[in-house]
N, C-alpha and C positions, 0 to 999 in steps of 0.2 A: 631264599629271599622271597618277600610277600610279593603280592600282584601289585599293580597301580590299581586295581577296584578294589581288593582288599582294603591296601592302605588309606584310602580316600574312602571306605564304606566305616572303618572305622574311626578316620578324622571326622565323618559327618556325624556318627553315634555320638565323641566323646566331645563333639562341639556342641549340640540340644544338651546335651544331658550333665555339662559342665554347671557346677552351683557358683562358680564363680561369676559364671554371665546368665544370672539366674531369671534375666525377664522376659526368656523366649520360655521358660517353663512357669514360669508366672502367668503367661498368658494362657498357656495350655490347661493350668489349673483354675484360671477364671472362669474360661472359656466352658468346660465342663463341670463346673460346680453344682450346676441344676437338675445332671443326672441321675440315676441311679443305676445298680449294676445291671440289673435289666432292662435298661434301655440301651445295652451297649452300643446295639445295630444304629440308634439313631448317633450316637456317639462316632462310630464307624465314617458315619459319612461326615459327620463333622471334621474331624480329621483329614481326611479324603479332601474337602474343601480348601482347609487352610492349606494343605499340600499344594493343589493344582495352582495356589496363588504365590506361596513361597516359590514352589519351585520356578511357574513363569520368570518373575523377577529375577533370578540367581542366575537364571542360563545368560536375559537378554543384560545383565549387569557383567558377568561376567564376559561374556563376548562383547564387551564395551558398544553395544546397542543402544544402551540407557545409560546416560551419569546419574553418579548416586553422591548427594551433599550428607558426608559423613554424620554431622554434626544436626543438621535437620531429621535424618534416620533414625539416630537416637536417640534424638529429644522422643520421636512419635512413635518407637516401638511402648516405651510406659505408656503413652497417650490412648493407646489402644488397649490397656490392661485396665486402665483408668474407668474408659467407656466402657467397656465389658462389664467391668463392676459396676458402675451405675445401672446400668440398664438390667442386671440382675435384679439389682435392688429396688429401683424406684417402677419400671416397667411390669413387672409380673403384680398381679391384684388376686387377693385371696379372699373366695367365699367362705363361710362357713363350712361347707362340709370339706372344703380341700382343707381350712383351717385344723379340723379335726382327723383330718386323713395326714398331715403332714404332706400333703401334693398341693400341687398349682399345674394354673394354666401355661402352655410355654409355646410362644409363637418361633414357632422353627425356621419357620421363611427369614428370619430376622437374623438369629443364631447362624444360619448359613450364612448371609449376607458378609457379617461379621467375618465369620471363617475364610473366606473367598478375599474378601477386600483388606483386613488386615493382613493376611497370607502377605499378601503382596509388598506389604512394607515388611513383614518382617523378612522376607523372602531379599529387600537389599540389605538387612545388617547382616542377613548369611553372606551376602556376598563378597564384605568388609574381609569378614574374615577366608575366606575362600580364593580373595583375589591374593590375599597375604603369602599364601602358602607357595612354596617352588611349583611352579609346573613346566612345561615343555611348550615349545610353539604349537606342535601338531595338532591342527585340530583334530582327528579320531580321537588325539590322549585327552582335549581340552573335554571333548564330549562323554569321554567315558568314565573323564575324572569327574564331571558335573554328575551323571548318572549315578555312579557310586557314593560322590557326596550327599544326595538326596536319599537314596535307600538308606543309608546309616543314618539322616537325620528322620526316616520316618521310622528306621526301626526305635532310637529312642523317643521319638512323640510316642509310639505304643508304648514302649515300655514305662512312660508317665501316665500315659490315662491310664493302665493297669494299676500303678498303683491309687489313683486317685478313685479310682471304681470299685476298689478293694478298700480304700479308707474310708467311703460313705458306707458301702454296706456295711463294715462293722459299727459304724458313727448308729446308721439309723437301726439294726439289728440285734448289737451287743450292747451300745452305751445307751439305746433309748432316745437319741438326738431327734427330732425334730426338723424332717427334710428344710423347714424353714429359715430354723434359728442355725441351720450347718451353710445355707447358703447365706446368708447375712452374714456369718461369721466368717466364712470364707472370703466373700466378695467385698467388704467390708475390712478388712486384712488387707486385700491385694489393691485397692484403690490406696489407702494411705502407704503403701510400701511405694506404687506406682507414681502417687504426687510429689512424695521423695526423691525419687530419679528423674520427675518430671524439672523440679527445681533447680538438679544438680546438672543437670547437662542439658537446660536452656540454653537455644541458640541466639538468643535477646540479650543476653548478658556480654562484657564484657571485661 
């Protein structure tokens, strides 16, 4: 019989990495659209951010510290793939020679921002699903089942930006793409998918 970290390191992996609730890796792929594979290290800490912010949330939600309005959650997990892609798109400004290099300029302070501060909302739709799951009164079990639920959702956040770091290099290395026209297309993609869901689980509707 597994552990309790086990089983909860892998409920948190196969809940990121579900395509079925596919707009916590929507945003992972927003989020990192503007890298390249050699930027992994700044990639790294990007990650790292939206961690310290998701997981905040999940611990103080799940120890019922914080309510969380299901329904306003996620309206504003798209809300947040939405702005990402804007801000990919409209924010970065291209000189001539980055034109010609296929690079741009990329304010990182911002991108953190993002990372930290989205983290956090998405950090209570983890906790929707987290709170759902059987657990135990104990707190040791409630803390060590939060611990292991977060390592298995960052082992799958890695395991997405690997792949997304490995489909730009071959976009900009094999197919000849255009660091620009791959993030346009990307980011560009993920706002119209994200207005979509923004629509459909509006908490204004009735």
């Amino acid at each position: 019989m597994q552990s309790i970290f086990q089983t909860y390191l892998e409920l948190g992996f196969a809940h990121i990495a579900d395509l079925a609730g596919y707009d916590h890796i929507l945003f992972i792929v927003v989020l990192c659209a503007i890298y390249r594979l050699g930027e992994w290290r700044k990639v790294a800490i990007l990650v790292t951010a939206f961690t310290l912010g998701h997981s905040l949330t999940l611990g103080l939600a799940a120890m019922n510290i914080i309510g969380v309005n299901t329904k306003v959650v996620e309206f504003l997990i798209p809300l947040t793939i939405f702005v990402t892609s804007i801000y990919n798109v409209v924010y970065h400004k291209f000189d001539q020679k980055e034109i010609r290099s296929g690079t741009f300029n990329r304010n990182l302070n911002i991108n953190y921002a993002f990372a930290l501060i989205f983290g956090l909302i998405h950090g209570m739709g983890f906790s929707n699903f987290f709170r759902s799951l059987t657990m135990s009164g104990e707190e040791n079990d409630l803390l060590l089942q939060l611990l292991a639920f977060n390592v298995g959702v960052e082992l799958g956040q890695l395991a997405i930006v690997a792949v997304i770091l490995l489909s730009s290099f071959l976009a900009f290395n094999v197919f000849r793409i255009k660091q620009r026209e791959f993030n346009l297309f990307v980011s560009g993609a993920a706002a119209g998918l994200s207005l979509v869901m923004m629509l459909e689980r509006s908490p204004f509707t009735y």
